[in-house]
C-alpha positions as CSV (number, residue, x, y, z in Angstrom):
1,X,-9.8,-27.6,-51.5
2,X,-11.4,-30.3,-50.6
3,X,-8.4,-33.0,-50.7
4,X,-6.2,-30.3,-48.1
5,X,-9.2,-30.4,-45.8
6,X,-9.5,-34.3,-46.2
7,X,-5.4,-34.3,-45.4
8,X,-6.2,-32.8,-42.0
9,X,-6.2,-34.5,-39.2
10,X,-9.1,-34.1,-37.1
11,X,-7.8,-34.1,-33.9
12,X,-5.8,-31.1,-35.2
13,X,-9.2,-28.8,-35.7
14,X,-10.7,-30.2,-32.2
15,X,-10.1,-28.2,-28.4
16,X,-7.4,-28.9,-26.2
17,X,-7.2,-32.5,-25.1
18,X,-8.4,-33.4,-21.5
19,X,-5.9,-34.0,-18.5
20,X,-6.2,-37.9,-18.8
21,X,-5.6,-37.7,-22.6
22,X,-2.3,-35.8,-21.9
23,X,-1.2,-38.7,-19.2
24,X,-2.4,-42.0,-21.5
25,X,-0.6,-40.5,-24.4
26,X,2.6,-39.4,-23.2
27,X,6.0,-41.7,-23.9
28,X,8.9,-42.3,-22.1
29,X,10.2,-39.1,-23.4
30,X,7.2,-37.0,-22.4
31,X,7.3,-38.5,-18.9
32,X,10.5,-37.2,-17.9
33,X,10.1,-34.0,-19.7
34,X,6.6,-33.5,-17.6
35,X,8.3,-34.6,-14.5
36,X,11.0,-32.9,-14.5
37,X,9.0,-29.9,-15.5
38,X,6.9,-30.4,-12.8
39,X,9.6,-30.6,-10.4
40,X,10.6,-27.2,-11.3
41,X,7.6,-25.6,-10.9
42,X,7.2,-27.1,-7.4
43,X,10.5,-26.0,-6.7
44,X,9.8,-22.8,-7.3
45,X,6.8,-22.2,-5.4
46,X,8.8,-24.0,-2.1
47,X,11.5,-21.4,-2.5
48,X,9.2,-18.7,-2.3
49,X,7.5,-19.7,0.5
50,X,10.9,-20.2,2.2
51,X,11.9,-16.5,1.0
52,X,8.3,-15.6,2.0
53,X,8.5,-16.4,5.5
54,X,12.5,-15.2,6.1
55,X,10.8,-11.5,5.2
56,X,8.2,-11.9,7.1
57,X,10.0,-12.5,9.9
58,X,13.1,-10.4,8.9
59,X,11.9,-7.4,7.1
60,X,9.6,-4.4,8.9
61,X,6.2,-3.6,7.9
62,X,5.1,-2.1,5.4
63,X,8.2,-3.1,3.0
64,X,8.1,-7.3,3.7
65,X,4.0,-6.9,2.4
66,X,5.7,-5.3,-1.2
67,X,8.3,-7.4,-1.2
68,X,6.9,-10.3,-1.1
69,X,4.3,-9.5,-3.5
70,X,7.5,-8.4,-6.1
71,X,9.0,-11.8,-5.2
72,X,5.8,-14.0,-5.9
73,X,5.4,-12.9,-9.8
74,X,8.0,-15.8,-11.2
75,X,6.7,-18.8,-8.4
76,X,2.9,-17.9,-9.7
77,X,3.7,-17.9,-13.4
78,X,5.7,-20.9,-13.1
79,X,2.6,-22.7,-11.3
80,X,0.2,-21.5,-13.7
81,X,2.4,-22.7,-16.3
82,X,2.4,-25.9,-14.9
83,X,-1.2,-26.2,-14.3
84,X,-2.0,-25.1,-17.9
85,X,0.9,-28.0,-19.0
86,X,-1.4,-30.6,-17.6
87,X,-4.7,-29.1,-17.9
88,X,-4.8,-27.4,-21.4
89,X,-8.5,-26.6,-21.3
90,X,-7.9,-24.6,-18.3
91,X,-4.6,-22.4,-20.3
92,X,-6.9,-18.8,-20.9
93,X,-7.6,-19.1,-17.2
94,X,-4.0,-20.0,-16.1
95,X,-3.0,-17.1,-18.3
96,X,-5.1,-14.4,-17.5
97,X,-4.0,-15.2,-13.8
98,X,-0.5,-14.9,-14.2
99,X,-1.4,-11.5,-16.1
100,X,-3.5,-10.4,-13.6
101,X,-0.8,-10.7,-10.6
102,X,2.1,-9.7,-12.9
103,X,-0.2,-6.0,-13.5
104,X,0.0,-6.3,-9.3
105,X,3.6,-6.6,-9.2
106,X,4.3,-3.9,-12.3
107,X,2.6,-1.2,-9.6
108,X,3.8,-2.8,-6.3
109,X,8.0,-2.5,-8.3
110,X,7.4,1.1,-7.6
111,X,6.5,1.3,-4.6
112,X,8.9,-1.0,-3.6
113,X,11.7,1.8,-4.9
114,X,10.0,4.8,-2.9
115,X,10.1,2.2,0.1
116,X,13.8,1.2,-0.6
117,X,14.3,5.5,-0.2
118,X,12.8,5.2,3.1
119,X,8.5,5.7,2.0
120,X,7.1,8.9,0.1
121,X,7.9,11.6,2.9
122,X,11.5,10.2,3.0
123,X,11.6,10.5,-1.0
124,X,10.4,13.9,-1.2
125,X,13.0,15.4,1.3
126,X,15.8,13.5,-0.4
127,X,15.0,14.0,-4.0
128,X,12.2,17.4,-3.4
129,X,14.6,19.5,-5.2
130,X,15.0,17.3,-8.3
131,X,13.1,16.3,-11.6
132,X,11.7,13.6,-13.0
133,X,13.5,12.9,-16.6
134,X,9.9,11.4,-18.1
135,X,11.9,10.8,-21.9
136,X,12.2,7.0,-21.0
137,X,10.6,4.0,-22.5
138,X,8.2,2.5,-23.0
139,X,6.4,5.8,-24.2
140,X,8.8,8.4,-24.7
141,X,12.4,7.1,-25.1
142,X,12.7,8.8,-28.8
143,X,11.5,12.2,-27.2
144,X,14.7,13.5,-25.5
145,X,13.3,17.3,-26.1
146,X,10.7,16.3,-23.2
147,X,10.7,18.9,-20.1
148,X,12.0,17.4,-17.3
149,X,8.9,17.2,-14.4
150,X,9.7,18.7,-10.8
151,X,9.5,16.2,-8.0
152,X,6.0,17.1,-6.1
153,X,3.2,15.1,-4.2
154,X,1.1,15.5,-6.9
155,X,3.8,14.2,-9.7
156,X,4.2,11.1,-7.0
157,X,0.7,10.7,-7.5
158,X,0.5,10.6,-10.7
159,X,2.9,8.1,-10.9
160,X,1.3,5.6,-8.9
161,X,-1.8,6.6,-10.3
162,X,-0.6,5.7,-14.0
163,X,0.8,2.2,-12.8
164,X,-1.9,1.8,-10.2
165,X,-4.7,2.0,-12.8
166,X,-3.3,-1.7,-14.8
167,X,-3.5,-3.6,-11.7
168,X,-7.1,-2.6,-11.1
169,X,-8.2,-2.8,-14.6
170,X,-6.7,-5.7,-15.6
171,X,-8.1,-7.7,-12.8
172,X,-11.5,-6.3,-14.4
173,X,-11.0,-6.9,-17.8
174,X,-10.2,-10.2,-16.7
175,X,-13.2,-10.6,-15.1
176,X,-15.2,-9.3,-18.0
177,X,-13.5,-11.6,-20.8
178,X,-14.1,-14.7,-18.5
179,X,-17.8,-13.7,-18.4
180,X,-17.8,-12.9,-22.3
181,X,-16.0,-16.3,-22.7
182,X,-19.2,-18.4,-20.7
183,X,-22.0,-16.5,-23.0
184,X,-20.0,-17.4,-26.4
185,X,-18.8,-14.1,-27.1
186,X,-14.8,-14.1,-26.4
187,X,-12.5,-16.7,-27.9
188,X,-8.8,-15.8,-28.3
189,X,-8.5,-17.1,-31.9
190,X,-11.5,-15.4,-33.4
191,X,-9.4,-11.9,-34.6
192,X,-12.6,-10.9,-36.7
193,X,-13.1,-6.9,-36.5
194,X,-16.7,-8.3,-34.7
195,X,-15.2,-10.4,-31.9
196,X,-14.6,-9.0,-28.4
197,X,-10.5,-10.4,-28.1
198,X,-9.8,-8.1,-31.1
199,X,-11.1,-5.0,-28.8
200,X,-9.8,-5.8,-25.2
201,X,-6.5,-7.3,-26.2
202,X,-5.3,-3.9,-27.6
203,X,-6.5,-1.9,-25.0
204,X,-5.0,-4.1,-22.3
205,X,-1.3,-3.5,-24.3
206,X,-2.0,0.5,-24.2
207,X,-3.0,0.1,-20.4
208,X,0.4,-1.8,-20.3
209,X,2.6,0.7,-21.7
210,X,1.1,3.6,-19.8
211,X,1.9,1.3,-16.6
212,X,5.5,0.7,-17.3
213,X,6.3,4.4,-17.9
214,X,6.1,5.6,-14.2
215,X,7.9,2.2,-13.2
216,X,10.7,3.6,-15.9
217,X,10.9,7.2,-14.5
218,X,11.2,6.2,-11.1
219,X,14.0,3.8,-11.6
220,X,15.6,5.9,-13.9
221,X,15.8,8.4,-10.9
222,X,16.9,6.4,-8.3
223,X,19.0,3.8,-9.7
224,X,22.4,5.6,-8.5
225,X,20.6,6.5,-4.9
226,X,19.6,2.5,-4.3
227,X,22.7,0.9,-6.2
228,X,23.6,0.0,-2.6
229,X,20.2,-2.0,-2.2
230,X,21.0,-3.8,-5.6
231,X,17.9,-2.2,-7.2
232,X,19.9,-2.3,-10.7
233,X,19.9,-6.3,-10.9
234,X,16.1,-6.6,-9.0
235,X,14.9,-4.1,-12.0
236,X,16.8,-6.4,-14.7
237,X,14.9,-9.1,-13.3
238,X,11.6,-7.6,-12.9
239,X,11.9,-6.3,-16.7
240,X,13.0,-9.9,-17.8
241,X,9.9,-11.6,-16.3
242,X,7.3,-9.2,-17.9
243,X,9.8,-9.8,-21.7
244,X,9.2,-13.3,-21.0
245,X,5.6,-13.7,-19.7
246,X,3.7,-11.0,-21.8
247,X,6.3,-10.6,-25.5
248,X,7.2,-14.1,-25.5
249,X,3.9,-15.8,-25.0
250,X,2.2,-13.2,-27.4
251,X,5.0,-14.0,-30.2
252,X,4.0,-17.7,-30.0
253,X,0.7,-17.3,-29.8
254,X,0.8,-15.5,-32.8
255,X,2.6,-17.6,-34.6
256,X,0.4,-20.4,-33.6
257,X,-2.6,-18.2,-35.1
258,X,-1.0,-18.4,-38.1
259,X,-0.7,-21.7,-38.3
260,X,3.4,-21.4,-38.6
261,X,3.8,-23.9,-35.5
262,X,3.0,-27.1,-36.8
263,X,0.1,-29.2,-35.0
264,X,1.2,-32.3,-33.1
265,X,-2.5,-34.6,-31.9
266,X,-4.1,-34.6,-30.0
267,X,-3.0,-30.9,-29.8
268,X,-3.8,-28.5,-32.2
269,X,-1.3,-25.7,-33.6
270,X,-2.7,-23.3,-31.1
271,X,-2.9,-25.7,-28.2
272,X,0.7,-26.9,-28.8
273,X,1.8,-23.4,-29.1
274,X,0.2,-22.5,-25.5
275,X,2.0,-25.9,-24.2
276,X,5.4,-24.6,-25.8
277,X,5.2,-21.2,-24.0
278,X,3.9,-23.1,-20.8
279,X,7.4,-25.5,-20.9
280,X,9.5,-22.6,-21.5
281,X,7.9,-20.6,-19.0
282,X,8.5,-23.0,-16.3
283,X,12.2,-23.6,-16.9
284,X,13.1,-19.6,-17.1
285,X,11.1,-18.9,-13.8
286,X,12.5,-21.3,-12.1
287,X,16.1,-20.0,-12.8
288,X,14.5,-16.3,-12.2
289,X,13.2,-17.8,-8.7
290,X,16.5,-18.8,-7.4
291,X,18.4,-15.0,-9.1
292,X,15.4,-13.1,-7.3
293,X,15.8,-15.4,-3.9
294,X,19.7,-14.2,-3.8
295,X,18.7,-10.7,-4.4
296,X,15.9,-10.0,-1.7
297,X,16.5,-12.8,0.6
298,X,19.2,-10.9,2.9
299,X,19.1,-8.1,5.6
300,X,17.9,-4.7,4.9
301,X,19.6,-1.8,5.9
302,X,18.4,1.3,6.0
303,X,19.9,4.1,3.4
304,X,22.7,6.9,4.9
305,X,20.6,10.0,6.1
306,X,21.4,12.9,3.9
307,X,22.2,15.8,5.2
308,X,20.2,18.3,3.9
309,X,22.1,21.4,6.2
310,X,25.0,21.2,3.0
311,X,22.7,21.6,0.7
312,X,20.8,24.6,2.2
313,X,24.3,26.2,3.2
314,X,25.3,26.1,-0.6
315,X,22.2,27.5,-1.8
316,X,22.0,30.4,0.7
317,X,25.8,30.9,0.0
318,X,24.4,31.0,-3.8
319,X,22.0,33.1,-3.4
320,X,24.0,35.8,-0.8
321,X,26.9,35.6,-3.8
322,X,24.1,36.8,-6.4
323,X,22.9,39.5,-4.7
324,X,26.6,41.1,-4.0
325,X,27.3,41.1,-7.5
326,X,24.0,42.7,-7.9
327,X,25.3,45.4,-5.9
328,X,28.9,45.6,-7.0
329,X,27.0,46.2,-10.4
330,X,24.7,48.8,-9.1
């Protein structure tokens, strides 16, 4: 036991190595890769604020506010990627940042749809006479047998209630591990049935799921309604950044945890598993930057009024046709 611990190195069992650290150490090889990295990152974040101003000037109030905010989830993650690259000391903050505005953006993507119908009152006249089909994932994709839910105010509610509640309590629980992290008490690694990560973590990934339902419902309703506004691909993308930021990151982290990605000094297998997701984060936000810029930099047009006359005119025609063979029968 004791020669495996002597065969360790001891950078391997220390904290993340310090910005300078990163820069005397790094080779030709690592230069470039940084750089070029780098570049990306800044790339993306000068796109956005190109996109960011074109809506702004482009797009009416209050859809350029959502819009932007939607737009802004792969430029921030990429940035806090790259700070995190060069700053590992600084990665649970970086992290829990890019969580906290992607939890924003999961509850802004649906209001985003019921703006792209034309805002709630808009929504309800075109689709009053629906139902929700809630049997959709992430919750209840195996439950086909589900009732389907009729389209109210109070249904709409609900649904930006149940993705509405993970952006605020994220943003808290944030708060709450950073101030649990200065007194000692959270630390990622420590999965110990007494340590505070093992309690929040969880409860963050149920808060998750119940967000991502409503999302789920509402698109599955309104995909063939906004195919015009290309809502299909901007959901693709939207569901792409939250597989890559939150699944990926946690699959590597875990395997870090377990030791199964090897440690490289001065970082340690954890730390060299955050700077792995951190790279690979960088590169697929950029490309999801300039697929996002095509998709919502362009003009918006409104959606063809429906006319609700043809659909009152069939159902008083159905309704006049029941009665008659009521009385034919009587």
């Amino acid at each position: 036991m004791d020669d495996s611990n002597s065969s360790i190195d001891p950078s391997c069992l220390q904290e993340p190595p310090l910005a300078i650290d990163i820069i005397n150490q790094l080779d030709v090889f690592g230069t470039i890769l940084y750089s070029v990295l780098t570049l990306m990152a800044a790339m993306s974040l000068l796109v956005y604020i190109e996109e960011c101003v074109y809506i702004y000037r482009k797009v009416p109030s209050p859809k350029k506010t959502t819009i932007i905010w939607v737009n802004g989830a792969a430029p921030v993650i990429a940035t806090m990627s790259c700070l995190g690259m060069w700053i590992p000391r600084a990665t649970m903050f970086t992290d829990m940042t890019s969580a906290s505005y992607f939890a924003i953006v999961v509850y802004k993507f649906l209001i985003l749809m019921l703006q792209e119908c034309g805002g709630d009152e808009e929504f309800l006249r075109r689709c009053g006479k629906g139902r929700f089909r809630i049997s959709t994932g992430p919750c209840c994709c195996c439950c086909p047998c589900l009732p389907h839910v009729p389209i109210t105010r109070r249904t709409l509610f609900l649904l930006k209630l149940g993705s509405l509640q993970f952006a605020v309590l994220k943003t808290v629980f944030t708060i709450l591990s950073i101030v649990l992290w200065t007194n000692g008490n959270f630390d990622l690694s420590d999965l110990e049935i007494t340590g505070t990560a093992i309690w929040i973590n969880p409860f963050v990934g149920v808060l998750t799921i119940i967000a991502l339902w409503p999302v789920a419902i509402m698109f599955m309703h309104v995909r063939n309604t906004l195919r015009s506004q290309k809502i299909i691909p901007k959901y693709a993308m939207y569901q792409l950044v939250l597989v890559l930021s939150q699944l990926q990151t946690a699959i590597i982290n875990i395997l870090a945890l377990n030791g199964d990605i090897a440690c490289a000094p001065p970082f340690s297998s954890q730390a060299r598993g955050s700077l792995m997701s951190q790279q690979l984060l960088m590169l697929e936000m950029f490309i999801i930057t300039l697929v996002t810029r095509l998709l919502y930099r362009r003009h918006y047009d409104p959606l063809p009024a429906v006319n609700l006359h043809e659909d009152d005119n069939a159902e008083n025609a159905k309704i006049i046709l029941q009665s008659e063979n009521g009385d034919n029968m009587a």
